[in-house]
N, C-alpha and C positions, 0 to 999 in steps of 0.2 A: 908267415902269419904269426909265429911266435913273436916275432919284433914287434908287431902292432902291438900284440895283448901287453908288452911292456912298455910301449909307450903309454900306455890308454891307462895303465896302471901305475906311471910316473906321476903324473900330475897330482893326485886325489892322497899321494902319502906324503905325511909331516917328515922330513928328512932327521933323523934322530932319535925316533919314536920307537918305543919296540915293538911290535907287531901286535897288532888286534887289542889293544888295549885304549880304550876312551881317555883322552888327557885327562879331561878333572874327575876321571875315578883312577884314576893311577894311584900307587901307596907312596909314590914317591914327592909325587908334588901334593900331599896334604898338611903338611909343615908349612911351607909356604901359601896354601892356599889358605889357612886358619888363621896366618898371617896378616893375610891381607884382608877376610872377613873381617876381623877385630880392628882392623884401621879404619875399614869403611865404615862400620858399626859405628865407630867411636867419634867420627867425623859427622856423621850422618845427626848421630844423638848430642853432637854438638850442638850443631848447623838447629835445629830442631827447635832446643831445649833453650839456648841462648839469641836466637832470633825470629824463626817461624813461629813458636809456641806463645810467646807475647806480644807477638804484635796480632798475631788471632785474639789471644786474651784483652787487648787494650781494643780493638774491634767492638769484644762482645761488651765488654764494660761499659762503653761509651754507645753503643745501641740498647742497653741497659738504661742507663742514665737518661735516653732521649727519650725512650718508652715511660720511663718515670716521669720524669717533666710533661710529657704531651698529657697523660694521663691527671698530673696535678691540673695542669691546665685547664682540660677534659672536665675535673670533678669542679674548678672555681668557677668556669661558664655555666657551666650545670647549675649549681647554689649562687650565682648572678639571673642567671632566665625563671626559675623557681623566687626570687625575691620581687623580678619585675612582673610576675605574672598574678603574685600575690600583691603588688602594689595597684595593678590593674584592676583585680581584683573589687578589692578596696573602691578605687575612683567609680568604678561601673556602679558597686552597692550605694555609694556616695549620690554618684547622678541619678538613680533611681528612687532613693530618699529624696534628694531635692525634687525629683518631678513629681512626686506623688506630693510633698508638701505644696509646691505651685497646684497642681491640678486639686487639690480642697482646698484653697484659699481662691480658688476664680471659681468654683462651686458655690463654696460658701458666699461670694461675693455674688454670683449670678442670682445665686438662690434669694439673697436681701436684697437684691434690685427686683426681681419679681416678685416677693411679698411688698416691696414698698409701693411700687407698679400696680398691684392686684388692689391694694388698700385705698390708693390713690383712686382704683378705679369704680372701684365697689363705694366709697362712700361718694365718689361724683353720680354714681347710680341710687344710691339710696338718697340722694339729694334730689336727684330727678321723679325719682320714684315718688318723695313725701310730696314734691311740688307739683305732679302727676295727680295722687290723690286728694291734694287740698284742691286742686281745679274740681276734679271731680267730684268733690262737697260742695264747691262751691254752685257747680250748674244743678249738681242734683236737686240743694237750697232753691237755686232760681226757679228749678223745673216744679219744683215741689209749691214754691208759691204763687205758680203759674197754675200750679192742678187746680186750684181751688175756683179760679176764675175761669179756668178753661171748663172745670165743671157746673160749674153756675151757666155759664153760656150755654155749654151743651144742655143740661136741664132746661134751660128755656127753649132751647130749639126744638127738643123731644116733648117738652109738653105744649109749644106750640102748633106745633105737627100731627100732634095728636088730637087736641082737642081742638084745635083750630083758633086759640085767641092766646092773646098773649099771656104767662105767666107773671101771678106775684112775685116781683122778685124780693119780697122781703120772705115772703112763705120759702121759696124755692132757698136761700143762703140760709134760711134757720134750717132747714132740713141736710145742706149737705154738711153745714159744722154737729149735727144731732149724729151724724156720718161717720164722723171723725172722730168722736171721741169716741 
């Protein structure tokens, strides 16, 4: 059995090692292990310093740069949409002015077509109207020197009727112009 436990405990030891000692705490290999830190350090802050570190830097510069220009760009579309909106602007106030100046100029124009219409129409009325009333003097004249005969007649027929003989008709015409006046 002792053979085994040195086999089983061959395998797991560094051959040269002194007993129970962890290699890189050993006082012996820290001379060469500070060695070789400072190699790898010095490699590493190469490596770093002279190729990883500037090409990150020429990265951020030039997504720097992109940001900048999108941004110019960003603010010239800005003050281009702001110039066309206020040009717009302008044409809408513009077409509004013109409609309003058409719509009182076909006002004004409708409004002097129906005063001239209305004028047109009133004095072809007041034309009708005078020739209306002069008819009207004129039957009234007729009717009026109609009365006188149409009252002479009737006076004869009512004092015929009455008294049973015929009427003077020069007594009865002095009595209806004695009437009249």
């Amino acid at each position: 059995m002792a053979h085994d436990a040195e086999e089983h405990h061959a395998g797991t030891e560094v051959p040269g090692a002194p007993e129970g000692a962890f290699p890189p705490f050993d006082p012996t290999h820290f001379t060469s292990e500070l060695v070789w830190l400072a190699i790898t350090f010095g490699a590493l802050y190469l490596l770093m310093s002279k190729i990883a570190l500037p090409r990150v830097g020429n990265i951020l510069a030039a997504r720097k740069d992109k940001i900048d220009s999108d941004l110019a760009t960003a603010a010239k579309a800005q003050d281009e949409a702001a110039a066309a909106a206020a040009a717009h602007e302008k044409t809408l106030a513009d077409a509004k002015a013109k409609a309003q100046g058409l719509g009182q100029t076909a006002h004004a124009d409708l409004t002097a077509q129906a005063d001239a219409r209305r004028a047109t129409l009133e004095a072809e009325l007041n034309g009708k109207l005078a020739e209306a009333e002069a008819q009207i003097a004129a039957t009234k004249t007729a009717a009026m020197a109609n009365v006188g005969s149409i009252a002479t007649e009737a006076a004869h027929a009512i004092l015929q009727q009455i008294t049973g003989k015929p009427a003077d008709p020069a007594a009865v015409t002095a009595a209806i112009a004695a009437l009249k006046s």
